[in-house]
N, C-alpha and C positions, 0 to 999 in steps of 0.2 A: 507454286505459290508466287502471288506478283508482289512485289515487295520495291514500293519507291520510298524514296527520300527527299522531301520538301527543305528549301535552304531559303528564307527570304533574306536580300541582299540590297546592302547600301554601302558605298566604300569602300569593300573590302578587300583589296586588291591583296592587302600583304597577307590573308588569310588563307587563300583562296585553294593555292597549291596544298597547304597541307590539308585542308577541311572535304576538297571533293578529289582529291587524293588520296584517301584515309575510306574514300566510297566506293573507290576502284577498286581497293585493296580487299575488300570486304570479302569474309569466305563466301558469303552469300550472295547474288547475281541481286544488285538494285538501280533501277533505273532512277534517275535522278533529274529533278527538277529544281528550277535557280528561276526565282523570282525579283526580278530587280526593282528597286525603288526609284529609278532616275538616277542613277549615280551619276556623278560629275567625274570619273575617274578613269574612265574607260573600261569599268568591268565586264560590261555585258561585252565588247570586241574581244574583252581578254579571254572571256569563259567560251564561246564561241570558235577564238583561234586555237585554243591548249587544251578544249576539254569536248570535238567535237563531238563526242556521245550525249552529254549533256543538254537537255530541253531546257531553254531560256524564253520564260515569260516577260519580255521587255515592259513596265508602265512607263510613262511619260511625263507621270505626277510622282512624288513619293508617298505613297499610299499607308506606310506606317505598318511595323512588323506584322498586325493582328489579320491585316485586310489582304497583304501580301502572305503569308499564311494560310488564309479560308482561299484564296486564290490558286495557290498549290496544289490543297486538299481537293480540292473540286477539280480539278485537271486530272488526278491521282486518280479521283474515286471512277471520274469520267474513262478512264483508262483500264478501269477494272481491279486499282487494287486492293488486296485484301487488307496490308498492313501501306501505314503511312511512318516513316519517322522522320520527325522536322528537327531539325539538325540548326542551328545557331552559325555563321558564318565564321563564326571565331573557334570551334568546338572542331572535334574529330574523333573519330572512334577507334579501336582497335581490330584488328581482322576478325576477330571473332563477335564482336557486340551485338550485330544482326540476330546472329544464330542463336545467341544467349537469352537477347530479347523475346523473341517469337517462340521461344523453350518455352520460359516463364508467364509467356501468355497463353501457352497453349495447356500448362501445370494450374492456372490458376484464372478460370474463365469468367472470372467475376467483376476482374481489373479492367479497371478504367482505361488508366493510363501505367506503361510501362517504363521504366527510367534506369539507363545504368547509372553506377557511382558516377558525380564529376569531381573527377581528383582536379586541383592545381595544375597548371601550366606544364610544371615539373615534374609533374608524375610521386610529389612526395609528399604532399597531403590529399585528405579531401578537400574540395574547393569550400571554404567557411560555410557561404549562404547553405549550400546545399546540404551539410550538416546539420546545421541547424532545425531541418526539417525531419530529422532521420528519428527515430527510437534512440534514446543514449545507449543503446548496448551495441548498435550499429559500429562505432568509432570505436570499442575495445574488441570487436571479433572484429575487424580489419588491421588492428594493430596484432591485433594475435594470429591473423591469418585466417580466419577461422570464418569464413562470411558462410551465409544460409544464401538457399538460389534468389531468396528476394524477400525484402521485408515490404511492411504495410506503412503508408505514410496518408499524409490527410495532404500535404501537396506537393507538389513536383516545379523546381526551378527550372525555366524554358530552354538552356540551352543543348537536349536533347531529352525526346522520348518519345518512345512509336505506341499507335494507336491503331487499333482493328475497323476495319471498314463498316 
């Protein structure tokens, strides 16, 4: 299974370490692609000298999340893979989320788009926005422990979710 991870990027310096670090970690082997907007920051010398594994699309304009994005994907799909997950430069996953994801797409071949929970910063809520889009019984089987492998939503907040080729 080729399984990359699309990161479109602008400024992000103080992110960086824990969001494609959290991709290294991954139980799952994902190549990973980092699309820059032009940053003024020195990301792309940073992500190139600390993350040589790491494919960086340099623009020279800031091309804007959507465009840096289908940029990714197209490199991704050019690459052969099956599953894309576009990852938010602020965001990071757990070692297991890969695995979880591609579970629940492979349990339920209908879906669109697949989305883990984004908790909070702190790992001690759900993050609001993303709540807000969930089934309300979603927010009581997480406080009870009790989640199902994956509920149905009508949409998904961008800062992760993997998609099938």
């Amino acid at each position: 299974m080729n399984i990359y991870a699309v990161i479109a990027t602008y400024n992000g310096m103080r992110w960086y370490d824990r969001c494609l670090g959290s991709l290294l970690h991954s139980d799952v082997f994902t190549n990973i692609v980092v699309v820059d907007n032009a940053s003024s920051d020195n990301s792309a010398t940073y992500i190139k000298e600390q993350f040589s594994n790491v494919h960086i699309i340099e623009s020279h304009t800031n091309l804007g999340f959507a465009k840096a994005n289908n940029i990714g994907i197209k490199y991704a799909i050019e690459q052969g893979a099956d599953y894309i997950l576009l990852l938010n430069q602020d965001a990071w996953i757990e070692e297991n989320t890969i695995a979880r994801l591609i579970k629940a797409f492979e349990d339920n071949r209908e879906a669109g788009i697949i989305s883990p929970i984004h908790l909070n910063g702190n790992k001690t809520a759900m993050d609001e926005r993303f709540a807000s889009y969930l089934p309300w019984e979603t927010t009581s089987d997480l406080f009870l422990n009790k989640l199902k492998p994956y509920y149905e939503c009508d949409f998904v907040n961008a800062a992760a979710r993997l998609v099938s080729r």
